[in-house]
N, C-alpha and C positions, 0 to 999 in steps of 0.2 A: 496828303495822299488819300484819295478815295478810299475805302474798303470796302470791297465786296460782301454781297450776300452771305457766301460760305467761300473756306479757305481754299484759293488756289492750289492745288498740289500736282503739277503738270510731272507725268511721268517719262517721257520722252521728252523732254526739252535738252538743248545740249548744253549743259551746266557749264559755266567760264572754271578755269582753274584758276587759280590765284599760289604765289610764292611766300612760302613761311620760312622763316628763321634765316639768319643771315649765315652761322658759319657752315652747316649741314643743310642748307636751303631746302622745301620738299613742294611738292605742285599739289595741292590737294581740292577739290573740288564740292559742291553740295551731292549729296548721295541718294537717289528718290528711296532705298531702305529703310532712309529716318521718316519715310510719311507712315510708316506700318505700324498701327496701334496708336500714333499721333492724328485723329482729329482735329484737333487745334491749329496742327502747323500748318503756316500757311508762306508760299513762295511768291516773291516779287521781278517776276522776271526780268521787267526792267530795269531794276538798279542790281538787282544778283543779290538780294538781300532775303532774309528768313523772319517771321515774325511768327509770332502768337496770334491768333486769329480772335480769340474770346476774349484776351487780354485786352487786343487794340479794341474792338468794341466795347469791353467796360470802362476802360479809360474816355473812349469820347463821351459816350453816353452818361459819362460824370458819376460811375459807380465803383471807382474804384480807388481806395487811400493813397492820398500821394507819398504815405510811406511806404506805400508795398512796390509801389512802379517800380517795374524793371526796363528802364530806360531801351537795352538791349533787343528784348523782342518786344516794345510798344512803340517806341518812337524810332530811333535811332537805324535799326534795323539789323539782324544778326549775321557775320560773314566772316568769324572765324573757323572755319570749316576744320584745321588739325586739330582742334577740340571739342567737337561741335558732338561728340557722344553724350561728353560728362557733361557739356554746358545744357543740354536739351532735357536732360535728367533733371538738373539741376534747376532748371525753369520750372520744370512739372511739380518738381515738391518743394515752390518756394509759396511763399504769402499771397505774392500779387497772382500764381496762378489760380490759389486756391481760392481765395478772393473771387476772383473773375468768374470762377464755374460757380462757386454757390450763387452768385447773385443775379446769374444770365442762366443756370443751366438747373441744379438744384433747387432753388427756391418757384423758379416758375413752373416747376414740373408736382412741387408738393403742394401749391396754390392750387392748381391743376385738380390734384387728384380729390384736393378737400372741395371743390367747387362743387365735383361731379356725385363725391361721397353725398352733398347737401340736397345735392337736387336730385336726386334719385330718390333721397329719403322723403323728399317732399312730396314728389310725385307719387310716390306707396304710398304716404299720407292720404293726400284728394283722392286716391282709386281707391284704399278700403274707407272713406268717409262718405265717398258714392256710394259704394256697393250698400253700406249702414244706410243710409239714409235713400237708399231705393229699396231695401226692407220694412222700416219704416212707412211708408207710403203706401209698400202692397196691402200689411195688417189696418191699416187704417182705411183703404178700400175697401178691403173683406167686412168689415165690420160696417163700414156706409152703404153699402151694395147687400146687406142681410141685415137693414135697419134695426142691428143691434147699440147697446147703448156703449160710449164711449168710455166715460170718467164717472158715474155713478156718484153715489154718495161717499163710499167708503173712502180709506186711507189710497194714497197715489200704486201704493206698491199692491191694492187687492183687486182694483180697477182691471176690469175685461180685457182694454189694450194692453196694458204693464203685462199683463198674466201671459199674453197672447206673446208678446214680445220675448218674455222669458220662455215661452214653450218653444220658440223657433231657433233660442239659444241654445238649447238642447244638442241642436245639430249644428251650429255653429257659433262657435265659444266668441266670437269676434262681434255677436250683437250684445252678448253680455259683457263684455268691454266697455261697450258704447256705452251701455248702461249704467257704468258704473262713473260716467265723467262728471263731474261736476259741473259744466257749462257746456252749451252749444248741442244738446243731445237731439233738440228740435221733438219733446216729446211734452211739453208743456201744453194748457191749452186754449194759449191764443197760436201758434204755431199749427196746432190742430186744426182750429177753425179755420187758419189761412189755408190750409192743405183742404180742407171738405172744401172749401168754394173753390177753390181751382178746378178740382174734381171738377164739382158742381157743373159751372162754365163748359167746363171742357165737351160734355154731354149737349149742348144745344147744335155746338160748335159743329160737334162731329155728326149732325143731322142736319144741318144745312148745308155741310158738305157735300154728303150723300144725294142732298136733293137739288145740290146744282147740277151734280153730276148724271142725274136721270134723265133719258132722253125724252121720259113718255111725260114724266111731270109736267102740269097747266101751270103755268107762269101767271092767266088772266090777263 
């Protein structure tokens, strides 16, 4: 039997009755009240059968102990309807159903939320490692742009930029974070000189721009 997407649960359908017990015989039928609060259940309209909806999908899907099967609403199909209260219960807090929701319903929903936990955190990560290291950048301009000197003679921590660095931490505690990492701070000074020549560059760059753009400029 195929399985659908999500569980059939036809609320107007006209339910077959079926004949219990022989000496006090009674006609009893499937009830659409049992869908209320049942997600799971799911109806077969063609055979008049009732099944587990999460069940029969962890069962195919090969995720479910063949101790726990409950034959009844996986394979077989369920059509006891004069006790179809207690047996419906009775599916809900058995193994194979609990089984079925952790492993289709539970687990991919806390998968889920650690995924989203991770990457969010990451993405705060690269956005204050930007925002760092586009402060970085500014004081290292100010300082090439008012040909002051960078790294001097003295110790790392008395040096002009350090100093400059720690003053703008002042007002934002999250440079001196940065500062206090042990790797990747990009305040070394071959990092340095990579950052002045990009500058550098960047200055011609933006004058040739300028002078493609001029209508009056002599080409020659």
């Amino acid at each position: 039997m195929d399985i659908p997407p999500i569980p059939n649960q036809p609320k107007t359908f006209k339910f077959q009755e079926r004949t219990f017990g022989q000496k006090n015989p009674v006609n009893r039928s499937f009830q659409p009240p049992w869908f209320a609060n049942r997600t799971w259940l799911h109806y077969d309209e063609t055979n008049e059968l009732a099944y587990c909806h999460v069940c029969m999908v962890a069962h195919r899907d090969g995720k479910l102990s063949s101790s726990n099967l409950d034959k009844a609403f996986n394979i077989n199909g369920f059509s006891n309807w004069k006790d179809a209260s207690v047996s419906l219960k009775k599916h809900e807090s058995s193994g194979c159903h609990h089984e079925s929701v952790e492993k289709l319903v539970t687990l991919p929903e806390v998968t889920k939320d650690i995924g989203e936990t991770l990457s969010n955190a990451h993405a705060e990560e690269k956005s204050d490692n930007r925002e760092s290291l586009s402060k970085i950048l500014s004081r290292l301009w100010f300082l090439g742009r008012q040909g002051l000197p960078i790294r001097g003679d003295g110790d790392e921590n008395d040096r002009i930029y350090t100093q400059l660095l720690k003053l703008r931490g002042e007002d934002d505690s999250r440079v001196l974070e940065w500062l206090k990492q042990k790797n990747e701070k990009y305040t070394c000074a071959h990092v340095q000189n990579e950052m002045l020549q990009i500058m550098a560059l960047s200055i011609p760059r933006d004058v040739a721009k300028d002078i493609r753009n001029c209508a009056l400029f002599y080409h020659g």
